[in-house]
N, C-alpha and C positions, 0 to 999 in steps of 0.2 A: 525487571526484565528477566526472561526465563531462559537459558543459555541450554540447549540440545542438540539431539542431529537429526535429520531427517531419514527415511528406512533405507538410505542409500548410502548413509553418512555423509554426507555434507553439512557442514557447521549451522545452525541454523537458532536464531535469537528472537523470543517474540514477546509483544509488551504491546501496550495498549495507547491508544494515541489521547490527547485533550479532552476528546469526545468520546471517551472509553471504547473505540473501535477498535478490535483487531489486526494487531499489523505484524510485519516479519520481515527480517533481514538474515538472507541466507547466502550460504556459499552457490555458484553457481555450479551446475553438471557440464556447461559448454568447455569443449576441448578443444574449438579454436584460440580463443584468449581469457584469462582468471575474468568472471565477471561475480555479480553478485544482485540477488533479487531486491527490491524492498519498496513496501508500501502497503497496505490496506490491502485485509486475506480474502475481502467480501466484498461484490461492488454494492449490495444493500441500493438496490435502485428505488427511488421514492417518487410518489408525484403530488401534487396538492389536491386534498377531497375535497375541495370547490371545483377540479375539473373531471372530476368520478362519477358514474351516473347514482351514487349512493348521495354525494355532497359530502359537506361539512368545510371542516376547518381545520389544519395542520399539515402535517404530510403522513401520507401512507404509503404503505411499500406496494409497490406497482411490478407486476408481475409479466416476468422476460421469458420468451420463449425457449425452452431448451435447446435449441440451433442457435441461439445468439452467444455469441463468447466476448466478454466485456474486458479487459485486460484492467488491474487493477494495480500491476505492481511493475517498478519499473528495472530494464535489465541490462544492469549500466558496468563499462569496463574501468579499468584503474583510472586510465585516464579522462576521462567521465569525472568520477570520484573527484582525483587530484583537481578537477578545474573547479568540484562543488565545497571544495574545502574550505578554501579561502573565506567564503562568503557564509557559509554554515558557522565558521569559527568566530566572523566579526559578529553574527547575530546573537554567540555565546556571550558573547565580553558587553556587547552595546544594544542590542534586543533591535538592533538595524540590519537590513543588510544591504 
């Protein structure tokens, strides 16, 4: 995990998920309540080249119109957090949640 700021300075943490994607946990710029971003930097949208007019086999990256805005990271307040804690901690200790 790579510990920086963003050009604004706000704290900002980014590390790579199971599937080696790009993800980030930042402080947030909102100045109604402390919030904090996090989740996958890229929505990498994919579709199956069985339904492509090329064909095949796996998934390919399927291409999104530049007016489309895909929100990929989520913009959550403390209290948000505090309720995701509990359950994020028992999946630490028991790989359940």
């Amino acid at each position: 995990m790579i510990k920086s700021k963003t050009h604004r300075g706000f704290a900002l943490y980014e590390f790579k998920d199971s599937y080696n994607v790009p993800c980030s946990l930042q402080k947030s710029s909102s100045a109604e309540v402390d919030k904090i971003w996090i989740g996958v930097d890229e929505s990498n949208p994919r579709i199956m080249a069985s339904k492509t007019p090329q064909g095949g086999t796996g998934w390919v990256p399927y291409p999104v119109p530049e007016d489309v805005l895909i929100n990929t990271r989520m913009h959550l307040t403390q209290d948000q957090v505090k309720e995701l804690l509990p359950i994020l901690k028992k999946f630490v200790k028991t790989g359940e949640i």
